[in-house]
C-alpha positions in Angstrom: 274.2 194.4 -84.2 274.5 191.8 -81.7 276.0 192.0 -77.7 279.4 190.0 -77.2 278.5 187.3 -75.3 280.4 185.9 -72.6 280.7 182.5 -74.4 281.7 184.1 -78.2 285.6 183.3 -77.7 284.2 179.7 -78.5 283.8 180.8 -82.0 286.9 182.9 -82.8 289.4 181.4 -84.7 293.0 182.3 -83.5 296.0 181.8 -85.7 299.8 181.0 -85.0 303.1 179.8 -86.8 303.2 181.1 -90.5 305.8 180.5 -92.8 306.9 180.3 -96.8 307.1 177.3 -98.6 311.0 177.3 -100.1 309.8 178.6 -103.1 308.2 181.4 -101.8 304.6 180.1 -103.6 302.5 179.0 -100.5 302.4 179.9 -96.5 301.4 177.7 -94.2 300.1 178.5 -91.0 298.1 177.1 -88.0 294.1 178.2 -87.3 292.9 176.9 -83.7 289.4 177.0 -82.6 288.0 175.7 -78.9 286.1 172.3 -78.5 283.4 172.8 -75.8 282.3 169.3 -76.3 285.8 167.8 -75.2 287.0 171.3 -73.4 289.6 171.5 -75.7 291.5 172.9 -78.9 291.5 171.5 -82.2 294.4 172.6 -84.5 294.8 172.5 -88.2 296.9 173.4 -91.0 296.2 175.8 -93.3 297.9 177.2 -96.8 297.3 180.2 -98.6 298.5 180.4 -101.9 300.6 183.8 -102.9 300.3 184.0 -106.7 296.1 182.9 -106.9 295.9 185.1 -103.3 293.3 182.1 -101.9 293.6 180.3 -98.8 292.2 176.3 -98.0 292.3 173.8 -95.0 295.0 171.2 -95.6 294.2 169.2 -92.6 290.9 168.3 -90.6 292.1 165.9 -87.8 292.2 168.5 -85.5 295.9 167.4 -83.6 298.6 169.5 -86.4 299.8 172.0 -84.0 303.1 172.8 -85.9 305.1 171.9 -88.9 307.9 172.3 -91.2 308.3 172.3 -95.2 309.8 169.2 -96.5 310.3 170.6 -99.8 307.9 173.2 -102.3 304.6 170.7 -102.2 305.3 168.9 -98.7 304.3 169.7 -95.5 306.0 167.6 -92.3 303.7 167.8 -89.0 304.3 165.9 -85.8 300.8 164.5 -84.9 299.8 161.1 -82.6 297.1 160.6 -84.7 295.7 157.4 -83.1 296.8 156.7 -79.0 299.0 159.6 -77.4 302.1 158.4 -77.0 304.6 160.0 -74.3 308.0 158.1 -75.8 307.7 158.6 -79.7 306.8 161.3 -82.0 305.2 160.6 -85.3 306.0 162.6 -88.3 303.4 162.7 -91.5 304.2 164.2 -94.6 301.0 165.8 -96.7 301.2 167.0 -100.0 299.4 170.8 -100.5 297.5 170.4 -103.7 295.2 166.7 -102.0 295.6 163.5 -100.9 295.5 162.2 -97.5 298.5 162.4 -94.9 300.5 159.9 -94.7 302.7 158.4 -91.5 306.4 159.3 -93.1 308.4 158.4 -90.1 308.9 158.1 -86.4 311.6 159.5 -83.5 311.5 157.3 -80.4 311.6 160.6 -78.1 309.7 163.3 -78.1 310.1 166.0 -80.4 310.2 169.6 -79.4 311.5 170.9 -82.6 312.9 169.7 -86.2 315.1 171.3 -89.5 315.6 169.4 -92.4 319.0 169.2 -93.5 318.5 167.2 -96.4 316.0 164.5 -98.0 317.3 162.4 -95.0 318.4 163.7 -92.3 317.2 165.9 -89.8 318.1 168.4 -86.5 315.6 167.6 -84.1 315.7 168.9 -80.2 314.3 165.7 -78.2 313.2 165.7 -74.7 315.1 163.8 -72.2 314.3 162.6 -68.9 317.6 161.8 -66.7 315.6 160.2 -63.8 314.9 157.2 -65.9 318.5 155.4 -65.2 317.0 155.7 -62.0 313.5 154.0 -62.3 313.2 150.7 -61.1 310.0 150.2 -61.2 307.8 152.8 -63.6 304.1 151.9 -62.1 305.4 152.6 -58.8 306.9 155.9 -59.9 303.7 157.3 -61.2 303.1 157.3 -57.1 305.7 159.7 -56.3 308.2 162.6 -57.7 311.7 163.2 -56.8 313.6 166.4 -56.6 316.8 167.4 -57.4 317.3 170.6 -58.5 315.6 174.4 -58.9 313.5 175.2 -60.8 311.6 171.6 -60.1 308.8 172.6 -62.1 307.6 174.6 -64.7 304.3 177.0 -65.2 302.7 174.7 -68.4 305.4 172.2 -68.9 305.0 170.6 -65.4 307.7 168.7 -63.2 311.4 169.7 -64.7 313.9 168.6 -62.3 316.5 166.4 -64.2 315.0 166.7 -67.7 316.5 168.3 -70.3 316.2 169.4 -74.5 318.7 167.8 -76.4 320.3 168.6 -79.5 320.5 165.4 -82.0 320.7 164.4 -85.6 318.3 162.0 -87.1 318.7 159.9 -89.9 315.1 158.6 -91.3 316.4 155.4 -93.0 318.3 154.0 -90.5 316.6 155.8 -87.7 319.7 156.8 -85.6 319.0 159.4 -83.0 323.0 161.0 -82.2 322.9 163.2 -79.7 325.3 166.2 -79.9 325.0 168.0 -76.8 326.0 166.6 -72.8 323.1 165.1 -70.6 322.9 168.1 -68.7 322.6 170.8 -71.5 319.5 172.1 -72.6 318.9 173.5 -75.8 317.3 176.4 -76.1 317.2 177.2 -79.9 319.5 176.8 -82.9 319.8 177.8 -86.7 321.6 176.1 -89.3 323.4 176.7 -92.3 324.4 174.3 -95.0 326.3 172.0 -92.7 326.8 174.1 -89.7 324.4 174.8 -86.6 324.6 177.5 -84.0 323.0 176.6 -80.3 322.2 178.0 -77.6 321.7 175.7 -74.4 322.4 176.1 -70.5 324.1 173.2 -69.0 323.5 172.6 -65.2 322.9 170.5 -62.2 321.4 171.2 -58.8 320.5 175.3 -60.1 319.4 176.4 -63.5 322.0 179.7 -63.8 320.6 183.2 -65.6 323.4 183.2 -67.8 323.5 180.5 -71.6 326.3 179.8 -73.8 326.4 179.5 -77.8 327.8 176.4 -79.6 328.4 175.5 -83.0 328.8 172.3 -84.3 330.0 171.7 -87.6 328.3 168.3 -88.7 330.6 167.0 -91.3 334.0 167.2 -88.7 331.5 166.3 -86.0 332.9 168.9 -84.2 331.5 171.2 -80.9 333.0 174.4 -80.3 332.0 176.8 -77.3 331.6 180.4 -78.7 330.2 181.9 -75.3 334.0 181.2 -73.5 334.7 184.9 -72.8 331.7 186.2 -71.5 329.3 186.1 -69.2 325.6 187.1 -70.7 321.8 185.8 -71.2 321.6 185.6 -75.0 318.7 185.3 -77.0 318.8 182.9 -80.6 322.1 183.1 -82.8 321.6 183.7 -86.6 324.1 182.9 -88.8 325.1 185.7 -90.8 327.2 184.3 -93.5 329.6 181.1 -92.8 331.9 183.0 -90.9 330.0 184.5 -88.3 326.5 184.9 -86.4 324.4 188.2 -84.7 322.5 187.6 -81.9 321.0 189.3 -78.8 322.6 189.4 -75.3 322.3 191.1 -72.2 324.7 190.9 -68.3 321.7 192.3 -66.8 324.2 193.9 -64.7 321.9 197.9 -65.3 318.5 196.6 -65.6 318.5 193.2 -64.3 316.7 190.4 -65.8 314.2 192.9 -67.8 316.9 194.5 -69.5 316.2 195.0 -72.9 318.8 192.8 -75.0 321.4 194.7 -77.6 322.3 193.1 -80.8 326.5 191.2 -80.9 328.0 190.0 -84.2 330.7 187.2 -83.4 333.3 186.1 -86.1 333.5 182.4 -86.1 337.3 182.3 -85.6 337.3 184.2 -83.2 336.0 184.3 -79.1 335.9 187.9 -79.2 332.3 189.5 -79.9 331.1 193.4 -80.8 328.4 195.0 -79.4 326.7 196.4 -82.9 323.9 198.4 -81.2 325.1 200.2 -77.8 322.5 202.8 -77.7 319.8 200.5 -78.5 316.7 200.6 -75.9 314.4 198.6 -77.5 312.9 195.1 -76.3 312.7 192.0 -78.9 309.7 190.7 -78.3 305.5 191.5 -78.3 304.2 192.0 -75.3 300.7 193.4 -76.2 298.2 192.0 -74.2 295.4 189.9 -75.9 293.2 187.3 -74.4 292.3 186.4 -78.0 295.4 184.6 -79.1 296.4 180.5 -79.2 299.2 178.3 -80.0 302.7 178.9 -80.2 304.0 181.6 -82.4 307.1 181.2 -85.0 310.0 182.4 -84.4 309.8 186.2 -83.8 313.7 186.8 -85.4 314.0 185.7 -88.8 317.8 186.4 -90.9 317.5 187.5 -94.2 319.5 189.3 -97.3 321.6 190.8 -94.4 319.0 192.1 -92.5 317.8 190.4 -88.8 314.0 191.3 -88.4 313.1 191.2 -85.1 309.5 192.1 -83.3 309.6 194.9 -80.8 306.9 196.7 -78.6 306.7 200.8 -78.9 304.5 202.3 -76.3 301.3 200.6 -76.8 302.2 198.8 -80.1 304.2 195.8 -81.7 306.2 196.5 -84.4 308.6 195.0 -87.1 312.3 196.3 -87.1 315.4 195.3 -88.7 318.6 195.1 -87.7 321.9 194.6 -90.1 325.6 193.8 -89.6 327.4 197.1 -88.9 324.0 197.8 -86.3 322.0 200.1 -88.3 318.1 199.9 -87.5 315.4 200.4 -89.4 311.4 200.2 -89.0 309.6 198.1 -91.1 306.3 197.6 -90.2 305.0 200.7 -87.4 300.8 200.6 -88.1 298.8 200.0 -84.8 298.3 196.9 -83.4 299.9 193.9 -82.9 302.2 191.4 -84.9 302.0 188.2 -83.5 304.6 186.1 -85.9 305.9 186.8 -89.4 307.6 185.5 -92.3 309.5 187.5 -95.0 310.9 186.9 -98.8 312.4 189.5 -101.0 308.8 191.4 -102.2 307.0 191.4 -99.0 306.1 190.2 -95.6 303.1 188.1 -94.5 302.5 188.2 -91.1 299.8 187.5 -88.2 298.3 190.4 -86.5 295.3 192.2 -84.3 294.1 195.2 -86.1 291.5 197.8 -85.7 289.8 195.8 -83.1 289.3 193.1 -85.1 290.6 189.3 -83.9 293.8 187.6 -85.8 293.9 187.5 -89.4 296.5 186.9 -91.8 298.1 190.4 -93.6 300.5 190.8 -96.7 302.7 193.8 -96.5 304.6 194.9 -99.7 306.7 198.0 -97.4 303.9 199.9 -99.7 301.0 199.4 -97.9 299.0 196.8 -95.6 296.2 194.3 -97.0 294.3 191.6 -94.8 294.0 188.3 -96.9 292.3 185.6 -95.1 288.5 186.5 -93.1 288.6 184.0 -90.7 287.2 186.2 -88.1 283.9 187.8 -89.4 282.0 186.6 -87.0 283.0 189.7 -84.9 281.9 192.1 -87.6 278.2 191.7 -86.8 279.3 192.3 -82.7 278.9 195.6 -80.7 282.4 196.8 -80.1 283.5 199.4 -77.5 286.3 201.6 -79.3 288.6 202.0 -76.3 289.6 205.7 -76.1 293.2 206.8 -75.4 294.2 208.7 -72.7 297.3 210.6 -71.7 298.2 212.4 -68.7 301.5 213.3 -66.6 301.6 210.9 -63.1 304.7 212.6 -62.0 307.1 215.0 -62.3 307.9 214.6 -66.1 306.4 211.1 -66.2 303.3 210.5 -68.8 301.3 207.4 -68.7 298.9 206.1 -71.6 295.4 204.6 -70.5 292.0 203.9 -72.0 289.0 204.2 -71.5 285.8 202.1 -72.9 282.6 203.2 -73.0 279.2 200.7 -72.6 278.2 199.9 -76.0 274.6 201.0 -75.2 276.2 204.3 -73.3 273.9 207.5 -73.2 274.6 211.0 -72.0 273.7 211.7 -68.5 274.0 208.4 -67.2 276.4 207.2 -65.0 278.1 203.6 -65.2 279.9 201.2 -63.2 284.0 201.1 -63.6 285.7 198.1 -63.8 289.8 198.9 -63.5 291.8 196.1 -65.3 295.6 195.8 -64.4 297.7 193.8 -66.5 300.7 191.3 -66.1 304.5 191.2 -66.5 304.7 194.3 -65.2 306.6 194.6 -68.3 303.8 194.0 -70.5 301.6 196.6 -72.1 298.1 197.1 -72.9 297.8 198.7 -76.3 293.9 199.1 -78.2 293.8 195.7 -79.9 290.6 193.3 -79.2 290.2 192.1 -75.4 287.3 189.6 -75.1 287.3 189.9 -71.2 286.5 194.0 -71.8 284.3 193.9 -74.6 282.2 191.6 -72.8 282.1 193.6 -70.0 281.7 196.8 -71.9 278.4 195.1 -73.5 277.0 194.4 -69.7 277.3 197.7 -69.0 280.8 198.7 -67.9 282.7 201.1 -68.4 286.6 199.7 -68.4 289.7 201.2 -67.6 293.2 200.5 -68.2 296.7 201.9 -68.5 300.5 201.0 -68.7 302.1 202.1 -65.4 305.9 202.7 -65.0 307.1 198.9 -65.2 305.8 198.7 -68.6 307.2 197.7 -71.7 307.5 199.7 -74.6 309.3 202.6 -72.9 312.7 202.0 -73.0 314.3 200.2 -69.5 314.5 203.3 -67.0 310.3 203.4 -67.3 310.3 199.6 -67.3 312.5 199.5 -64.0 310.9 199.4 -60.7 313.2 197.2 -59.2 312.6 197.4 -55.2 309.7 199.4 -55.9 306.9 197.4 -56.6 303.7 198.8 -54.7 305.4 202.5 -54.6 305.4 204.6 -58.1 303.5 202.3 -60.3 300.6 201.8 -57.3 300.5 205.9 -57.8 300.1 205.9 -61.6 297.1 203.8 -61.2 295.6 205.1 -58.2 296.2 208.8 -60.4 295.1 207.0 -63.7 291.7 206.2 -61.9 291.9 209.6 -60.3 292.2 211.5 -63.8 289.4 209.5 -65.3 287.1 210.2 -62.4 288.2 214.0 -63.1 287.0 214.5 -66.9 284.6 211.5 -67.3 281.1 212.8 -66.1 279.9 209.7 -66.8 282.1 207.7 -64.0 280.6 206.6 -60.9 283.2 206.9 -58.3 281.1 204.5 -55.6 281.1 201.9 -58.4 284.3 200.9 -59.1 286.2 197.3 -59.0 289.4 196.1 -59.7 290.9 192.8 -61.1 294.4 191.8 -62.7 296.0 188.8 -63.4 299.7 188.1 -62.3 301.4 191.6 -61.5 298.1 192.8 -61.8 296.6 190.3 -59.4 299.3 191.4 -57.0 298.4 194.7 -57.3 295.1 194.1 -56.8 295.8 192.7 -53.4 298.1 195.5 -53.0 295.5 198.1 -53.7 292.9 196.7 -51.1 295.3 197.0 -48.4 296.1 200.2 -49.1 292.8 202.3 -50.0 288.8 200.6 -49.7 287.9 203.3 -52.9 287.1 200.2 -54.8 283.2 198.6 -53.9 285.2 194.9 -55.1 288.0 192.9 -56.7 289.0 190.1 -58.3 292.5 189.0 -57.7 293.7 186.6 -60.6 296.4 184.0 -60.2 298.4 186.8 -57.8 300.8 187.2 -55.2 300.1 188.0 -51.8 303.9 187.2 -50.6 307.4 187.6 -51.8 309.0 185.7 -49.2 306.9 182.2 -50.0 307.0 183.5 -53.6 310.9 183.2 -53.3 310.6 179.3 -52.6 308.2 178.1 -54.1 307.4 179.1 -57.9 309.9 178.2 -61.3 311.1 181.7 -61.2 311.0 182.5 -57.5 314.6 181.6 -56.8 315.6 184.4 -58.8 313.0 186.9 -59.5 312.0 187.8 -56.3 315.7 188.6 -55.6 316.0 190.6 -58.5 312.6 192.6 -58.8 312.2 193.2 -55.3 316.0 194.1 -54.3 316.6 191.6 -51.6 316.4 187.9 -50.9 314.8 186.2 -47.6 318.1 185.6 -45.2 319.4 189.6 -45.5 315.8 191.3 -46.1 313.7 189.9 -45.0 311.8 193.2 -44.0 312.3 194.5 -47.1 310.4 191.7 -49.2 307.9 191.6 -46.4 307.1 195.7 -47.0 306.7 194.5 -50.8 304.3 191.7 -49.5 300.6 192.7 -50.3 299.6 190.4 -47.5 301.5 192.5 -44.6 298.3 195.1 -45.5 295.7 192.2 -45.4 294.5 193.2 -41.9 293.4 196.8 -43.2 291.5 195.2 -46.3 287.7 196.5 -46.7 287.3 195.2 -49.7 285.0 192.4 -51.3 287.5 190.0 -52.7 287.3 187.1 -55.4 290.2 185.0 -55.6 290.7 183.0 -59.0 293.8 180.8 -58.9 294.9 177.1 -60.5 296.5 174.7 -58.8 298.8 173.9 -61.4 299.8 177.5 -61.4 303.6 177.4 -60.8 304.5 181.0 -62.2 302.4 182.3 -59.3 301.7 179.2 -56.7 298.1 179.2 -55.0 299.8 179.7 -51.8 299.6 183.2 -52.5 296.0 183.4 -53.0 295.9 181.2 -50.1 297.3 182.9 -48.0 295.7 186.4 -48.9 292.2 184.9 -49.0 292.6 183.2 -45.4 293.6 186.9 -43.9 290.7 188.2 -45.5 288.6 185.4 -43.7 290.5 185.4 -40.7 289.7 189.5 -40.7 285.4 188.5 -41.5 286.1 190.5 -45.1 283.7 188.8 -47.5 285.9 186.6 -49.8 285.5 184.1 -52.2 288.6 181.3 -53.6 287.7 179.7 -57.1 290.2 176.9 -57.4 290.7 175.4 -61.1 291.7 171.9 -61.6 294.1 170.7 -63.9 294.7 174.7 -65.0 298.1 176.9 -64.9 298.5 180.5 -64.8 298.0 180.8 -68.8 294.0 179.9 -67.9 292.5 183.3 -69.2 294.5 183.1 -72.6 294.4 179.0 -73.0 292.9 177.3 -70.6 290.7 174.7 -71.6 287.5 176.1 -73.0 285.3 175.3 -69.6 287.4 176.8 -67.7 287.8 180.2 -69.4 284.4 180.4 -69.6 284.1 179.7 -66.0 286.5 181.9 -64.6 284.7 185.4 -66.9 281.4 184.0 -65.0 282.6 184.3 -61.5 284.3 187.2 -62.1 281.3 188.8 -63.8 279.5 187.7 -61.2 281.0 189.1 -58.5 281.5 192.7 -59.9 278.0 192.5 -60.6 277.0 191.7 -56.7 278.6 195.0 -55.6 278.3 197.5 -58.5 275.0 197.0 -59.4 273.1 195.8 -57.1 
């Protein structure tokens, strides 16, 4: 058996976007693998055939992202196969049993999403720029940006202000792009049925609002009709149950605020009036286990079928597959350990994407019988030492129980003791659950032992243990500071005057948090973090209303009370050796806050170090460009090493 190396992520193969061929005889999905010799990704298209169970490459250019089924045999993919083009999208049609793809047609926008409605005519959500009425001169523009509403940019998608998704029908033979939604809508996601699609889209100018509406549009009357009139919510996609009515998922936030977990509404199509199907329901839609071994985007996570919605939901530590139907009863479909990352469903069984038993992506069939993995993309991990991270729980507080793991070194022995590493994740409503984590295997194979639990905040719990609202820094700082406690307690093999922290996002705040507040830990690393709420507030995509909501208070009223929140007020008592890792294209979490923390640290003659990444954002330890993630694990290795073993 061979050590995982710090580099290995370069060979893993990471999967996204499965889906049945109408006929139910083939799935294609999407396998990506990382390009160190032009620090990028290369994409391709993949089928598996159901009936002879085998799986072949369809595509080798390296650019086929995503895709839709033209019909049984043919595949659609957008893909600028020769020059990148930022004002068309090409569309080429392969056929799945050979032959070459071929350029079947082109959109003068660019494509965000397609449906086929028939052999010629398509639903396709374009993105549009609004500033360009007002370009006079496009050189000169590339010189400057201009600003006219919140959020002005986006973490990943860049500078927003004035540009929108719109919803429009495309005819391939005449190549007429209508538009069906208003210059200031943006569309958000749709289904369609026979001649009818459902929208959802939030039209705005100046400030993006919390709450969306739901359209429907029947295309033959060429007809819009507002289904959202009588209330007030932030809804999820809208399925369309039979031809005279939709479910989807909604939420006023008004409990929980914006991480309230979404209940399920059936409207009638005649009708403005809509019924909550699943009152009681505490359950979020979506998987937030924590990988850094995932890559491209995944399907869509709902999918309608035979009168069932299946929807993905996290449990504790898990991501599972529940369903959903009409008159609100739920059932679990799919409850093993692990993580499903996107699926696809017809009457027999379910194939879906998933981290298993510490293995990386792969696809599985399941028959609501039993599991099977079908496609091996992946052995290369098989022949790698593997830490088996061991769970732990233990109660925090009064009638409060928290779930952490522990890995050992994969060379561990009895009697010795080992350097900690304590990793803290995102979100906070996240979770960390025992699926495969480059960043800790590595570091279990150099010696570390790594920690890690799911403080209150966390998904998977229901809302009251994922609410900490005007809390952050109180109760879930306790659970980790009593999570690292506890392990020190009934792990002999712990060195307590070894230990370092590190966390990315909510975990790199707390990381500054905690080095403020105790010097137990010998170093951190602090990951693309937040040092202040205040400059938080006004400066990220989310700020404007986040900070407000999470921390109880905005910056005219309380001032004091997002400045108490604000790990930076603690920087002057900071002990601590700190790395700072941030990327300057980081709009989630703007480097001002590392900034800021970093230069008190300085100020203070704390040893400190900033790692700035160019041309990065604050997805840069689960897809940045291949240099760079290899990169950031080095400095960070780096610098744990420098103060825990030395």
């Amino acid at each position: 058996m061979e050590k995982i190396l710090l580099n290995d992520f370069l060979n893993y193969k990471f999967l996204s976007g499965i889906n049945y061929s109408p006929d139910k005889k083939n799935i294609c999905f999407v396998q990506h693998e990382a390009n160190i010799e032009k620090n990028n990704y290369n994409s391709y298209l993949w089928i598996y055939n159901v009936e002879k169970e085998k799986y072949y490459k369809l595509t080798n250019f390296g650019k086929e992202k995503s895709f839709i089924w033209y019909d049984d045999e043919n595949i659609l993919f957008p893909s600028n196969r020769g020059e990148e083009s930022k004002e068309k999208t090409i569309f080429y049609k392969i056929n799945i049993n050979g032959g070459e793809a071929e350029s079947f047609f082109e959109v003068n926008e660019i494509v965000t999403s397609i449906e086929k409605i028939d052999e010629k005519n398509f639903i396709v959500v374009c993105a549009f720029d609004l500033n360009k009425d007002k370009v006079e001169d496009k050189e000169e523009e590339e010189n400057y940006k201009v600003f006219e509403e919140i959020p002005f940019w986006s973490n990943g998608a860049g500078y927003i202000s004035r540009k929108r998704r719109g919803l429009c029908l495309f005819n391939i033979e005449n190549k007429d792009l209508k538009k069906l939604t208003d210059d200031f809508a943006s569309v958000e996601s749709f289904d369609l049925k026979e001649k009818k699609i459902v929208f959802t889209s939030r039209t705005y100018e100046h400030k993006m609002p919390l709450t969306n509406d739901i359209f429907l549009y029947d295309i033959e009357k060429e007809d819009k009709i507002e289904l959202s009139k009588n209330y007030n919510l932030s809804c999820g996609k809208a399925f369309f149950t039979d031809e005279n009515s939709i479910i989807f998922t909604a939420t006023d936030s008004k409990k929980y605020g914006l991480n309230e977990n979404k209940k399920f509404y059936i409207q009638k199509l005649d009708s403005l009036d809509i019924n909550c199907i699943t009152p009681e329901l505490d359950l979020s839609q979506w998987n937030s286990v924590g990988s850094d071994c995932r890559y491209g985007l995944g399907g869509e996570s709902k999918i309608f079928h035979n009168g069932w919605l299946y929807f993905i939901t996290t449990v504790v530590k898990d991501s599972h597959l529940y369903r959903v139907n009409c008159e609100g009863k739920i059932e679990k479909i799919l409850c093993n350990s692990g993580s499903i990352d996107d699926f696809d469903i017809s009457n027999e069984e379910i194939y879906f994407l998933g981290l298993r038993d510490l293995k990386l992506q792969e696809v599985y069939k399941f028959d609501y019988n039993k599991e099977t993995q079908v496609t091996n993309f992946n052995s290369y991990i098989e022949n790698k030492m593997i830490s088996k991270p061991e769970k732990i729980s233990f109660e925090s507080d009064k009638d409060v129980f928290i779930d952490g793991w522990i890995m050992k070194p994969v060379d561990f022995k009895e009697g010795n003791k080992y350097p900690v590493i304590l990793n803290i994740h995102g979100g906070p409503k996240t979770v960390y659950g025992d699926v495969y984590f480059h960043e800790m295997q590595y570091w279990a194979n150099e010696g570390y032992v790594v920690i890690f639990c799911n403080p209150r905040g966390s998904d998977g719990r229901g809302n009251d243990f994922a609410d900490i609202r005007g809390k952050y820094g109180t109760i879930d700082y306790d659970d980790i500071m009593n999570f690292t406690d506890y392990v020190i307690k009934n792990y002999d093999y712990i060195d307590e005057n070894k230990m370092g922290v590190t966390g990315g996002s909510y975990g790199g705040f707390m990381t500054n948090w905690i080095i403020g507040h105790t010097d137990r830990f010998k170093t951190a690393a602090s990951q693309r973090s937040i040092s202040n709420w205040i400059s938080k507030a006004m400066t990220t995509d989310i700020g404007y209303y986040f900070v407000e909501d999470q921390n109880s208070g905005n910056i005219w009223d309380d001032v004091d009370k997002l400045w108490f929140h604000s790990p930076l007020k603690y920087s002057n008592n900071a002990k601590t050796p700190t790395l700072f890792i941030h990327s300057d294209e980081d709009f989630r979490c703007y480097m001002a806050e590392a900034f800021q923390m970093f230069t008190a640290l300085k100020y203070n003659n704390i040893e400190s170090k900033f790692v700035l990444f160019h041309g990065e954002n604050h997805e840069l330890s689960r897809s940045g460009k291949p240099k760079g993630r290899i990169r950031r694990l080095k400095e960070i290795t780096e610098w744990m090493n420098k103060y825990l073993k030395n």
